[in-house]
Structure formats: C-alpha cells, structure tokens
CHARMM internal coordinates of N, CA and C (Angstrom, degrees):
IC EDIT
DIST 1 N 1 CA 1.4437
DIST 1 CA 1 C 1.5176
ANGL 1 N 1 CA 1 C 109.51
DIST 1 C 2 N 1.3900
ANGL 1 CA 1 C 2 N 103.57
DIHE 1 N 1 CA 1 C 2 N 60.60
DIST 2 N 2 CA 1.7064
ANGL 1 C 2 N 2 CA 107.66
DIHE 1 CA 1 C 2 N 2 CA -172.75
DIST 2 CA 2 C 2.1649
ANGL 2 N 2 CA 2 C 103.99
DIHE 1 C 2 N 2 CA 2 C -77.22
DIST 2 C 3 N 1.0965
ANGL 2 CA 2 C 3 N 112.04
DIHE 2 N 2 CA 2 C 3 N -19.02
DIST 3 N 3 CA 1.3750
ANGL 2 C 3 N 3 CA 123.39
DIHE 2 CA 2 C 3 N 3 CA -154.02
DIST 3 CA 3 C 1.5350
ANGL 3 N 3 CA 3 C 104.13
DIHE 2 C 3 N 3 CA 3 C -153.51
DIST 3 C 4 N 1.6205
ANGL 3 CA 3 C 4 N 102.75
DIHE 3 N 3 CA 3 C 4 N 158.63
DIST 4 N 4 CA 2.0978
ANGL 3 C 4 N 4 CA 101.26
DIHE 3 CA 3 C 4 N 4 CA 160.70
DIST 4 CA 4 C 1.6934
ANGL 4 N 4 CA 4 C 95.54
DIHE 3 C 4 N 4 CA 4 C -88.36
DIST 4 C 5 N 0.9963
ANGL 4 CA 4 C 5 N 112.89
DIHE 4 N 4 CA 4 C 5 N -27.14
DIST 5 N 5 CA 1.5978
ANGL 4 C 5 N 5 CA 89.90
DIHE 4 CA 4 C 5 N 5 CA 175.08
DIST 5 CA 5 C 1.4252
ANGL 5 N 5 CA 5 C 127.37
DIHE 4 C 5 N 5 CA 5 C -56.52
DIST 5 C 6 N 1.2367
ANGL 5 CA 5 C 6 N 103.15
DIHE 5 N 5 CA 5 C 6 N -44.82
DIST 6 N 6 CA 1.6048
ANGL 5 C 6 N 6 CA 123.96
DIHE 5 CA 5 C 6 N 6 CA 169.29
DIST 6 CA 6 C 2.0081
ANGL 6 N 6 CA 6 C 115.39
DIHE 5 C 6 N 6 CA 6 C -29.00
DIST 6 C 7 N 1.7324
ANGL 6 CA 6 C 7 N 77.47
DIHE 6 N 6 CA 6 C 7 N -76.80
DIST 7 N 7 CA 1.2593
ANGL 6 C 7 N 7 CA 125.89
DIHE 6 CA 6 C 7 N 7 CA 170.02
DIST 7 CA 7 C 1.4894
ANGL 7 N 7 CA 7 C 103.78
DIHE 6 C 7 N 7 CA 7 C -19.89
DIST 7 C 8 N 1.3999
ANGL 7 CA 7 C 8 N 115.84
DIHE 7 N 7 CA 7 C 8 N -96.70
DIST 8 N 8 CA 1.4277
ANGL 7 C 8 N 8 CA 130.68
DIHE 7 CA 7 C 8 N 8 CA -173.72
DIST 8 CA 8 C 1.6320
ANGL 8 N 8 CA 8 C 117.73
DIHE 7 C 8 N 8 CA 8 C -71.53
DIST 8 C 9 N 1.9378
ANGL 8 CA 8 C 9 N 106.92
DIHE 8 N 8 CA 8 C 9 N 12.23
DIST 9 N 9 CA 1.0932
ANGL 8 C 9 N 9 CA 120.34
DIHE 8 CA 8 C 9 N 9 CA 166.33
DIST 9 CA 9 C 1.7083
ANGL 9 N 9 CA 9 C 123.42
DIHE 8 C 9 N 9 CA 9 C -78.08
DIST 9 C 10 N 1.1404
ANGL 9 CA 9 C 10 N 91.44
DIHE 9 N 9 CA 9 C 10 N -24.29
DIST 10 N 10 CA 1.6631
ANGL 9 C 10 N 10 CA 116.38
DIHE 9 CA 9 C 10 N 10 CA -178.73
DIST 10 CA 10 C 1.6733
ANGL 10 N 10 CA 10 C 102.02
DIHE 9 C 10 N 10 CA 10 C 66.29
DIST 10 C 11 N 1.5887
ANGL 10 CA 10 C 11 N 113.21
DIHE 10 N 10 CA 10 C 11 N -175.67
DIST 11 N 11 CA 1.2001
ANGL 10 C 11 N 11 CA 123.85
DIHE 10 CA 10 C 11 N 11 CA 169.82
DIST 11 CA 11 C 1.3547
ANGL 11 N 11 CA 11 C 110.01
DIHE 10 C 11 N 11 CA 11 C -101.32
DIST 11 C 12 N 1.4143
ANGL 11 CA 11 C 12 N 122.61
DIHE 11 N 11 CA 11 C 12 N -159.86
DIST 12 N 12 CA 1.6770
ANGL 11 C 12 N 12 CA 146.13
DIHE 11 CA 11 C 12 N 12 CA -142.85
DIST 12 CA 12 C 1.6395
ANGL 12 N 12 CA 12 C 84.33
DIHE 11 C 12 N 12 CA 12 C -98.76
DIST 12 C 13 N 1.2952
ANGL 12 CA 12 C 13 N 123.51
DIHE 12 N 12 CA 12 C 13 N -0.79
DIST 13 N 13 CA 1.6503
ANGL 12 C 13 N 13 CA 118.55
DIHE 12 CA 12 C 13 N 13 CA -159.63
DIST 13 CA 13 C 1.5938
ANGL 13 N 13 CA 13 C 80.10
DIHE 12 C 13 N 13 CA 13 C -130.55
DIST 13 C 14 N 1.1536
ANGL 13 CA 13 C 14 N 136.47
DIHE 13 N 13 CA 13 C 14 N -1.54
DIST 14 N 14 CA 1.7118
ANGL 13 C 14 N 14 CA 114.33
DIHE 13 CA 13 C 14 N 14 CA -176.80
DIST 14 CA 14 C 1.3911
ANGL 14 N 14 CA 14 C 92.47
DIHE 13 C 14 N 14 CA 14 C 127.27
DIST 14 C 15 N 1.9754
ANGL 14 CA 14 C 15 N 100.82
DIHE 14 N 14 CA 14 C 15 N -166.69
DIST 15 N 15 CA 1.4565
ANGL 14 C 15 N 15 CA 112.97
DIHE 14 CA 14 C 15 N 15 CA 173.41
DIST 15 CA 15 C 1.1849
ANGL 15 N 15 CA 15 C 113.62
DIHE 14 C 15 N 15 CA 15 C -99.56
DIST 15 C 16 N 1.2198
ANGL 15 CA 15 C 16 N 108.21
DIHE 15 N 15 CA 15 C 16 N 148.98
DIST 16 N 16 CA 1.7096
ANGL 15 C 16 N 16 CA 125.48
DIHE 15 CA 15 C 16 N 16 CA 162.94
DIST 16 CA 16 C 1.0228
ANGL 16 N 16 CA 16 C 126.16
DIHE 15 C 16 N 16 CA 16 C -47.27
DIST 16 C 17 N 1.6880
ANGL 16 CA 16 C 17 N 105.66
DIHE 16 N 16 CA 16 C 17 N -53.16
DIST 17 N 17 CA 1.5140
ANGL 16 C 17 N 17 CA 122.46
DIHE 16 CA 16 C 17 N 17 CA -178.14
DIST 17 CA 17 C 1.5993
ANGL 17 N 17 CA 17 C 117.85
DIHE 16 C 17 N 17 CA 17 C -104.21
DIST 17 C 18 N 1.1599
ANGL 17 CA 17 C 18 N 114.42
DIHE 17 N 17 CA 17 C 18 N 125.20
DIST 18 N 18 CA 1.7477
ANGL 17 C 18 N 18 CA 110.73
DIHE 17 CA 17 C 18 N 18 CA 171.29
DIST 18 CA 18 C 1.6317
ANGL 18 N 18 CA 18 C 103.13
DIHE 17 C 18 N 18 CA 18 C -110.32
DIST 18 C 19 N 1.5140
ANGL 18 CA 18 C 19 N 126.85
DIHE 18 N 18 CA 18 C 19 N 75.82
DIST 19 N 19 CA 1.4215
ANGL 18 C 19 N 19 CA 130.42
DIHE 18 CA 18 C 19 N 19 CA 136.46
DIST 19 CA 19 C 1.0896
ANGL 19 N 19 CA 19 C 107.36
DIHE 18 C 19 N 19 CA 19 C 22.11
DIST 19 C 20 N 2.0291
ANGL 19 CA 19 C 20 N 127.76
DIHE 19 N 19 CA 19 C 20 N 105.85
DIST 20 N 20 CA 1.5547
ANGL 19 C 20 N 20 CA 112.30
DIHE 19 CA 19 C 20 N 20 CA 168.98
DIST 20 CA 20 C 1.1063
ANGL 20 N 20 CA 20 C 100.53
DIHE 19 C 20 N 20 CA 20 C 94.82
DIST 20 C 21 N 1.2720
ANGL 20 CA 20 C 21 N 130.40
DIHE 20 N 20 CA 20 C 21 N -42.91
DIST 21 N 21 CA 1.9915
ANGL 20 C 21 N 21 CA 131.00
DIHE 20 CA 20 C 21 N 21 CA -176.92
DIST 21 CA 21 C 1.0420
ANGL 21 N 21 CA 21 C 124.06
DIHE 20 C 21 N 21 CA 21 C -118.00
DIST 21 C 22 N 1.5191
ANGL 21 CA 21 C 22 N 144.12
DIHE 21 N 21 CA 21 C 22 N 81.96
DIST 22 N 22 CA 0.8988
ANGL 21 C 22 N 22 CA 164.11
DIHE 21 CA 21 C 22 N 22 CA -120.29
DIST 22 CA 22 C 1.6039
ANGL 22 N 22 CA 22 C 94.48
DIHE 21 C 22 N 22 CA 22 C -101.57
DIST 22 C 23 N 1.6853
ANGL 22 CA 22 C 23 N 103.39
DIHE 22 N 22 CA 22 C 23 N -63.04
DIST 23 N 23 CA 1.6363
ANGL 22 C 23 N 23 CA 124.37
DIHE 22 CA 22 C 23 N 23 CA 179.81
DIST 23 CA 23 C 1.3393
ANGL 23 N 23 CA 23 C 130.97
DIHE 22 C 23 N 23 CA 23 C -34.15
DIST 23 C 24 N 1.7304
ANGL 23 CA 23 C 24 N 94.83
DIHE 23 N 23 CA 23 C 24 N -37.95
DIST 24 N 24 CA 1.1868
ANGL 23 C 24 N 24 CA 118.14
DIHE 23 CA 23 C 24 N 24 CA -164.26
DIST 24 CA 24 C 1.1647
ANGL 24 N 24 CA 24 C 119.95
DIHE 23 C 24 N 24 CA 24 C -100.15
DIST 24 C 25 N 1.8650
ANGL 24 CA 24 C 25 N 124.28
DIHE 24 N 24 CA 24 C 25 N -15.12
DIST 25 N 25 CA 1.1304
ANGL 24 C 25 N 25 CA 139.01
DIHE 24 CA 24 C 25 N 25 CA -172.29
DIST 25 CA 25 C 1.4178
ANGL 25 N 25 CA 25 C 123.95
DIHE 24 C 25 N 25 CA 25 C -76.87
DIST 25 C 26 N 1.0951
ANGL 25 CA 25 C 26 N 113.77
DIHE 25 N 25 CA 25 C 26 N 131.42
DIST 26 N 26 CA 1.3929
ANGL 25 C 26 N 26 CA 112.81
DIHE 25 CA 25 C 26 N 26 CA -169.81
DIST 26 CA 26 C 1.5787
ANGL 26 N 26 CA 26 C 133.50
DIHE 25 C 26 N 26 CA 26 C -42.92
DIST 26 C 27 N 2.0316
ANGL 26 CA 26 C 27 N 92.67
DIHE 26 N 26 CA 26 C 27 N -44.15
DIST 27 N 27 CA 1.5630
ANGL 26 C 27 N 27 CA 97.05
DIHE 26 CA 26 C 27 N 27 CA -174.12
DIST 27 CA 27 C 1.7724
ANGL 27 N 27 CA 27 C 103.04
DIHE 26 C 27 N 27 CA 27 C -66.64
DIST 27 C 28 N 1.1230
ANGL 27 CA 27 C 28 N 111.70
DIHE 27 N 27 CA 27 C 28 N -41.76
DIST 28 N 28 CA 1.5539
ANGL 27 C 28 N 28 CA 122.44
DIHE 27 CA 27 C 28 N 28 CA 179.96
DIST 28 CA 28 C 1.5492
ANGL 28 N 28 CA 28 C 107.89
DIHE 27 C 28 N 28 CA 28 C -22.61
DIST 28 C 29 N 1.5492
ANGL 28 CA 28 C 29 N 90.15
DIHE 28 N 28 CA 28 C 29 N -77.90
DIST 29 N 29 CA 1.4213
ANGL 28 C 29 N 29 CA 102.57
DIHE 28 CA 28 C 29 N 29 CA -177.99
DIST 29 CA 29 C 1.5407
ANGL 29 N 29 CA 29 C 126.77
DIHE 28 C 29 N 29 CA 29 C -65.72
DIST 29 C 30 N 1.2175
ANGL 29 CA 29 C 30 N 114.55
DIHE 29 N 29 CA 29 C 30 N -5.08
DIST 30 N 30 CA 1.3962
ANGL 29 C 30 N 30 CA 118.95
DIHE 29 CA 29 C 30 N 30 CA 171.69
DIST 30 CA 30 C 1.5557
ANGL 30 N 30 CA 30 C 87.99
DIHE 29 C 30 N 30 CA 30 C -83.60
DIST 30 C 31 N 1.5828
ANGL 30 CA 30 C 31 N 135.70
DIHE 30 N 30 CA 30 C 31 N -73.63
DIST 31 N 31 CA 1.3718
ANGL 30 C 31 N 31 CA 138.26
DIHE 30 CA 30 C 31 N 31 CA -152.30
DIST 31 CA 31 C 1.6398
ANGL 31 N 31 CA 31 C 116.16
DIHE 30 C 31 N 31 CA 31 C -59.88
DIST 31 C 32 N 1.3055
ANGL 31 CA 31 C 32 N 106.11
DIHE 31 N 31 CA 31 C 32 N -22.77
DIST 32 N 32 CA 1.3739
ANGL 31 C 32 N 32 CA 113.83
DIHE 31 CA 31 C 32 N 32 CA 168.35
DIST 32 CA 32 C 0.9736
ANGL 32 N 32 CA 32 C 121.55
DIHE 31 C 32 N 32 CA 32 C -117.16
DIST 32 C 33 N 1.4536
ANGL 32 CA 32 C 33 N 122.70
DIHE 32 N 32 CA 32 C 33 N 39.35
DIST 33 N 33 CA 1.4279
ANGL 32 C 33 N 33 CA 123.54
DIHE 32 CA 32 C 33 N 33 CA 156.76
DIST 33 CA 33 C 1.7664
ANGL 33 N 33 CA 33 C 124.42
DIHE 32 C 33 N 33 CA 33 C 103.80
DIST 33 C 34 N 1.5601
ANGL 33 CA 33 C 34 N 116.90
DIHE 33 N 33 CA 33 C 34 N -28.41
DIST 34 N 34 CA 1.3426
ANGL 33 C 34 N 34 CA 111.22
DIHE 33 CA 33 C 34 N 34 CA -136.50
DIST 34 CA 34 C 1.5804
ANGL 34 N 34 CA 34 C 94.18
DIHE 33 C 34 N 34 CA 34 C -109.92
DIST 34 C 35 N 1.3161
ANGL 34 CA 34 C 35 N 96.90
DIHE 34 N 34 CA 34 C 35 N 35.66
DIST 35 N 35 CA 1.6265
ANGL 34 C 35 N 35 CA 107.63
DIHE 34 CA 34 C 35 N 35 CA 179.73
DIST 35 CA 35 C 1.6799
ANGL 35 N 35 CA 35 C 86.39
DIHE 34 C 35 N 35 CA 35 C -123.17
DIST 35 C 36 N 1.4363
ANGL 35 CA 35 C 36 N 107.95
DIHE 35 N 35 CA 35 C 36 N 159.67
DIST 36 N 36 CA 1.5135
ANGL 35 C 36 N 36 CA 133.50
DIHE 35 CA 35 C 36 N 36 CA 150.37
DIST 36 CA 36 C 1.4405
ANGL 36 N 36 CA 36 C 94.06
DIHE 35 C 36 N 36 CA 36 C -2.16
DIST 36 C 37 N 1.4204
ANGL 36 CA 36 C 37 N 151.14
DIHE 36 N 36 CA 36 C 37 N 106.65
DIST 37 N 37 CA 1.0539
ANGL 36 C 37 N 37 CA 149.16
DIHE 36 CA 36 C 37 N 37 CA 124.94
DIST 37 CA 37 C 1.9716
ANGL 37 N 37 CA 37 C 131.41
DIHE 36 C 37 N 37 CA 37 C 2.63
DIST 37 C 38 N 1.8579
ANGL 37 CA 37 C 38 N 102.03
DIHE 37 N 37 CA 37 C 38 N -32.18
DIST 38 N 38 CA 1.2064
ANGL 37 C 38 N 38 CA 123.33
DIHE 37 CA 37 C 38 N 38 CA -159.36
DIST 38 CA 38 C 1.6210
ANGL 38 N 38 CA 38 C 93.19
DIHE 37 C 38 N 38 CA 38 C -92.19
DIST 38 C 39 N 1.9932
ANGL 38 CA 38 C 39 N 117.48
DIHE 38 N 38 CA 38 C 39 N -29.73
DIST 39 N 39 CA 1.5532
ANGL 38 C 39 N 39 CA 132.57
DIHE 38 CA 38 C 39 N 39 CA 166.58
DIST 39 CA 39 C 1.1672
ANGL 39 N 39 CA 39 C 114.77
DIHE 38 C 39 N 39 CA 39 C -83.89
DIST 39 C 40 N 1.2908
ANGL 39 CA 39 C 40 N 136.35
DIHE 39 N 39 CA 39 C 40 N 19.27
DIST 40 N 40 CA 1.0334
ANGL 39 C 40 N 40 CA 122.85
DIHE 39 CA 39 C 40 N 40 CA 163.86
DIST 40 CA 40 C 1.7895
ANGL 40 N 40 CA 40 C 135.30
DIHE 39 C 40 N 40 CA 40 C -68.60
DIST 40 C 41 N 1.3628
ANGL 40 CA 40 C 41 N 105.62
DIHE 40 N 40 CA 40 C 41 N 116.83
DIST 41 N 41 CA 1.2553
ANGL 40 C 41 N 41 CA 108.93
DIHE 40 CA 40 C 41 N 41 CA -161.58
DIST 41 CA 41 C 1.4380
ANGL 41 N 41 CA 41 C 112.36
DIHE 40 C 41 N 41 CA 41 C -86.50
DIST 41 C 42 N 1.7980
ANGL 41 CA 41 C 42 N 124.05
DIHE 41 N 41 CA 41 C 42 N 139.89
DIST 42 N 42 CA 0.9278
ANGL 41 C 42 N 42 CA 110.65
DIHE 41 CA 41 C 42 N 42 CA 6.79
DIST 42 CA 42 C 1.7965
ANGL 42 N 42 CA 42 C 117.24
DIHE 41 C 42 N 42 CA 42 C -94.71
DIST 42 C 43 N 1.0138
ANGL 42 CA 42 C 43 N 111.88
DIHE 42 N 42 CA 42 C 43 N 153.77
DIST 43 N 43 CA 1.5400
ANGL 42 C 43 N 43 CA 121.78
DIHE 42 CA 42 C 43 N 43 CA 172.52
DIST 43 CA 43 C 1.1115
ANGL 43 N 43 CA 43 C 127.30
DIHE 42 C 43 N 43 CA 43 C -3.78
DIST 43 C 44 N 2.0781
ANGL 43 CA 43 C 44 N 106.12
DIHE 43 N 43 CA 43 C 44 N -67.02
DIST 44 N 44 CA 1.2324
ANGL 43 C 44 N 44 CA 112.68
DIHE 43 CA 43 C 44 N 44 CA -170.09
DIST 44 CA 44 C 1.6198
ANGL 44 N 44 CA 44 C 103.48
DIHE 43 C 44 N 44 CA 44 C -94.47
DIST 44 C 45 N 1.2489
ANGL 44 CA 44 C 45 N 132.69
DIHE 44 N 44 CA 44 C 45 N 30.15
DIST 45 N 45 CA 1.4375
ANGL 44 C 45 N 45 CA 140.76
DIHE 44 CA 44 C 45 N 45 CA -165.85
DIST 45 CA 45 C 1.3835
ANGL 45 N 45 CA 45 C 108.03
DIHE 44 C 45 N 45 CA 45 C 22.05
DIST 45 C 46 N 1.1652
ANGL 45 CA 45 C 46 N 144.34
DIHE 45 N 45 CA 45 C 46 N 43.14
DIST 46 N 46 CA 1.4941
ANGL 45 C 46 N 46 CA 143.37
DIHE 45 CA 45 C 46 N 46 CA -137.18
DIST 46 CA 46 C 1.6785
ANGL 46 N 46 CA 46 C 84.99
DIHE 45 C 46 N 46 CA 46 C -106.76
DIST 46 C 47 N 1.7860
ANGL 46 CA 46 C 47 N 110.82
DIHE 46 N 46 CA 46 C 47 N -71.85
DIST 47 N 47 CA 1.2191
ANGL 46 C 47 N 47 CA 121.04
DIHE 46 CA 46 C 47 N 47 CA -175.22
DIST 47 CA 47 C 1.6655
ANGL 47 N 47 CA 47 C 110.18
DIHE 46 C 47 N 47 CA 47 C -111.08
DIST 47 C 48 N 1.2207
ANGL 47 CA 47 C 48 N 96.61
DIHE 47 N 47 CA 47 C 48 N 84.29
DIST 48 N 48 CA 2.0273
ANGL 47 C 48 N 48 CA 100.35
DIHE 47 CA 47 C 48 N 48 CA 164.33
DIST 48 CA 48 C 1.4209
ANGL 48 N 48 CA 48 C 116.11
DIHE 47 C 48 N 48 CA 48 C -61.54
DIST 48 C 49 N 1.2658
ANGL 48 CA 48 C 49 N 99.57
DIHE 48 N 48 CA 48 C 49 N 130.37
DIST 49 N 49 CA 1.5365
ANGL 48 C 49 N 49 CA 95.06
DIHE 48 CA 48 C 49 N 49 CA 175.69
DIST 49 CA 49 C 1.5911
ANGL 49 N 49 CA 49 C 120.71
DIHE 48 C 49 N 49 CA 49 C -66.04
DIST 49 C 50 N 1.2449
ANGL 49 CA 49 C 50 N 148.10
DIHE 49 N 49 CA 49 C 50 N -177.51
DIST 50 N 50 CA 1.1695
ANGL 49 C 50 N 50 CA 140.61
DIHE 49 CA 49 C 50 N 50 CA -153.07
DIST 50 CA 50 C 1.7293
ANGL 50 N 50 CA 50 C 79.99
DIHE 49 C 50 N 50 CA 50 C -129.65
DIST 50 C 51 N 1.5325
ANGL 50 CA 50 C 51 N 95.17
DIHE 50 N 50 CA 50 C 51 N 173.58
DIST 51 N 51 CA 1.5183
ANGL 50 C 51 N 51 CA 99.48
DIHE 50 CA 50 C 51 N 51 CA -167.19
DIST 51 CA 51 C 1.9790
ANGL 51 N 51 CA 51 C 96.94
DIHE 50 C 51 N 51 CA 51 C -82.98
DIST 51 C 52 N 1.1233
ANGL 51 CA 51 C 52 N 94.86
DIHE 51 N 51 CA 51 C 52 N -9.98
DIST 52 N 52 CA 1.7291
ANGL 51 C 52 N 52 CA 94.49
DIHE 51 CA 51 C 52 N 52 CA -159.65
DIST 52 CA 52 C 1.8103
ANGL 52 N 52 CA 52 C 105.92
DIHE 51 C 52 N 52 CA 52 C -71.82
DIST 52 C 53 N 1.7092
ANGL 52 CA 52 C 53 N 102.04
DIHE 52 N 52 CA 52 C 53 N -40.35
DIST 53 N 53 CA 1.6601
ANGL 52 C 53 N 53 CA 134.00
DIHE 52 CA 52 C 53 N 53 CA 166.14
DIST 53 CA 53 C 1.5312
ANGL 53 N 53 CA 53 C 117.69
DIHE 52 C 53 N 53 CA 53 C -44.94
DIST 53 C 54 N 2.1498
ANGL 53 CA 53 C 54 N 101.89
DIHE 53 N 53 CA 53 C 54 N -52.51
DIST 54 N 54 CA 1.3864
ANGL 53 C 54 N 54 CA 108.31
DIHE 53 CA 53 C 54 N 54 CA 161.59
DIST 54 CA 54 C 0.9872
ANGL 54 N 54 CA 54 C 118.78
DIHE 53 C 54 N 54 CA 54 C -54.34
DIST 54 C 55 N 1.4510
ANGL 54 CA 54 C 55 N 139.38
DIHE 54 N 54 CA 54 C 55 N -74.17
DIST 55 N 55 CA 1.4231
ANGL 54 C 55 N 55 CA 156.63
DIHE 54 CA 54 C 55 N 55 CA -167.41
DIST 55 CA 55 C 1.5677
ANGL 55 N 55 CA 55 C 91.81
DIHE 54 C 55 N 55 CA 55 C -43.90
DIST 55 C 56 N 1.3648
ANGL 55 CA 55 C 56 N 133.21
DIHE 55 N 55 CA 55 C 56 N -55.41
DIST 56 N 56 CA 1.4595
ANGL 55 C 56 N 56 CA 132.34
DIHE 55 CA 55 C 56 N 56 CA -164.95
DIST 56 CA 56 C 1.3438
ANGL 56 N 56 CA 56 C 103.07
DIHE 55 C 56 N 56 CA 56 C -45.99
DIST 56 C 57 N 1.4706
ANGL 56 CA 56 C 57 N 114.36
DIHE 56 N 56 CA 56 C 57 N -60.82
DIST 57 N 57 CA 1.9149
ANGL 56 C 57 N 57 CA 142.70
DIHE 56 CA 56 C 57 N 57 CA 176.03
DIST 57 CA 57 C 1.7656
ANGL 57 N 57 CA 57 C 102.22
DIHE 56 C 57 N 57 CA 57 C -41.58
DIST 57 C 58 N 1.2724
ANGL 57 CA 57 C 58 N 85.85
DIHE 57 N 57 CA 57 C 58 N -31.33
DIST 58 N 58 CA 1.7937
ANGL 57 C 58 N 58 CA 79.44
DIHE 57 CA 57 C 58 N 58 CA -161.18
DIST 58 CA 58 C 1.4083
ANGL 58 N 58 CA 58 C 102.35
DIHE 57 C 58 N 58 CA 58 C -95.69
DIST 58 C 59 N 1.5073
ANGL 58 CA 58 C 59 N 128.64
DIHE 58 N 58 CA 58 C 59 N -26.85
DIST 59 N 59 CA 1.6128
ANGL 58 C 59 N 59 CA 130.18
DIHE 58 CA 58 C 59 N 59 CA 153.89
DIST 59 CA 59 C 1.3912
ANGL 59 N 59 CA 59 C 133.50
DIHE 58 C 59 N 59 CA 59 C -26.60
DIST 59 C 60 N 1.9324
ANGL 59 CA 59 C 60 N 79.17
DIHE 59 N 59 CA 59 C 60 N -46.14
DIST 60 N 60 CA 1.6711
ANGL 59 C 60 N 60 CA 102.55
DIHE 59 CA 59 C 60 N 60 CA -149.87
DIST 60 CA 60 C 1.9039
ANGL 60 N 60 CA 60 C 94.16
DIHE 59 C 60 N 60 CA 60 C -80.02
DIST 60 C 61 N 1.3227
ANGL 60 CA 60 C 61 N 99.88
DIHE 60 N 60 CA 60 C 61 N -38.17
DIST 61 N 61 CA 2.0307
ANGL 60 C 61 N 61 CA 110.18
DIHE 60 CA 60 C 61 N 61 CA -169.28
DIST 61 CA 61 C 1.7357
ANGL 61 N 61 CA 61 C 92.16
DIHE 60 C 61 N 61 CA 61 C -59.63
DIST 61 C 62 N 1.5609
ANGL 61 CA 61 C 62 N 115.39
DIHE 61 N 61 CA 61 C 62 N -47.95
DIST 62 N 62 CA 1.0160
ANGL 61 C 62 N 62 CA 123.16
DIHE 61 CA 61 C 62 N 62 CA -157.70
DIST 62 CA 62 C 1.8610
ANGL 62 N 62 CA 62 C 127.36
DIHE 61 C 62 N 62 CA 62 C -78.05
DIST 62 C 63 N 1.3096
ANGL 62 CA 62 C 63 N 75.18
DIHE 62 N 62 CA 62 C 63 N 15.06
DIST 63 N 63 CA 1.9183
ANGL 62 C 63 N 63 CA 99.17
DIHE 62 CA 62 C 63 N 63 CA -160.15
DIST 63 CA 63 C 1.8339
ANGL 63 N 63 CA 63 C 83.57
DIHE 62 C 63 N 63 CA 63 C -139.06
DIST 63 C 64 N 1.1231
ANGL 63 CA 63 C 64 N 119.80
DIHE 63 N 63 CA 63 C 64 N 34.96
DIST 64 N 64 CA 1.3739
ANGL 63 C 64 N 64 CA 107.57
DIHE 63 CA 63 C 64 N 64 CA 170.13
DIST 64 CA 64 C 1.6601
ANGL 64 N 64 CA 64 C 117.15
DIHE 63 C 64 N 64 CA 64 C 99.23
DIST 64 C 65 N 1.1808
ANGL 64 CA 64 C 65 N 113.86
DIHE 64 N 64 CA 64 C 65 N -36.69
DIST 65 N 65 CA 1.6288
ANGL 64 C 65 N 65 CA 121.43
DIHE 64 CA 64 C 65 N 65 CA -165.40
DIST 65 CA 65 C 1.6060
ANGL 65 N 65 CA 65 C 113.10
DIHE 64 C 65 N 65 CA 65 C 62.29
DIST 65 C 66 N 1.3177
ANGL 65 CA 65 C 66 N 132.26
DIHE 65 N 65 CA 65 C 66 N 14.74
DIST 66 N 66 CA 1.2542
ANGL 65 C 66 N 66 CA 123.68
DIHE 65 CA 65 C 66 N 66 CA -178.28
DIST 66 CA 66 C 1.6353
ANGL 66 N 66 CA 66 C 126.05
DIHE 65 C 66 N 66 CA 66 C -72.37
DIST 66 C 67 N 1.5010
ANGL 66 CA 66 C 67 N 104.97
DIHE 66 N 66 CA 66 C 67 N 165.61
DIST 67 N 67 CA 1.6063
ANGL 66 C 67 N 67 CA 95.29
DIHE 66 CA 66 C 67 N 67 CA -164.32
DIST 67 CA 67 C 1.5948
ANGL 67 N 67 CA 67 C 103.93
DIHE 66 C 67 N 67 CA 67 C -99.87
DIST 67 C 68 N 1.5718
ANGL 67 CA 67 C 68 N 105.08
DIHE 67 N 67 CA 67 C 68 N 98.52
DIST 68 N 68 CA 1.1389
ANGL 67 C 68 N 68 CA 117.32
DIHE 67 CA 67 C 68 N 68 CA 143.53
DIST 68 CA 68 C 1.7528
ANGL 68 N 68 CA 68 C 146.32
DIHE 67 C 68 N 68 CA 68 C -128.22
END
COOR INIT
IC SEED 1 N 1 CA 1 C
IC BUILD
C-alpha cells in the first residue's frame, strides 16, 4: 500500500478494495480476521491496527474509497 494508485490497483488475485463495500473488500477481511487466519494482515502481527483505524478503512471504502 505504497500509493491509492497502487491501492485500488489490486493484486495478481483481483482488488483489494470494492468502492461502496466495505464487507466485501479484501483488505477488510484480511485486517479483521475473516480471511484464512495464515493472511492475516499485517504479516508480521507486530502492529495490529486498532478497531478505531479499521472502522476509519471501512468508512473510507464505504463512502466511495476515493483519493483524497
């Protein structure tokens, strides 16, 4: 997640972000859990985001995801 270009570029598996769908979006469900346990982002579990950080992410997809 160097950029929103990046970002809403997705990976080799699709996009990260689905615009409007928070639920459905990939990073979501990796950061809160409801992916593969083994994807849980981030990687080195070092710094989990807090639920307040999630909820921000999940506003922002859900309000469009645009880059501002």
């Amino acid at each position: 997640m160097d950029d929103y270009e990046s970002l809403m570029k997705g990976t080799i598996h699709g996009p990260v972000i689905k615009p409007g769908d928070s639920f459905t979006s990939a990073l979501v469900m990796l950061v809160e859990g409801r992916a593969d346990p083994s994807l849980r982002m981030p990687h080195d579990g070092d710094k989990m985001p807090s639920q307040a950080e999630i909820d921000r992410v999940k506003a922002w997809i859900d309000q469009g995801a645009k880059n501002n």
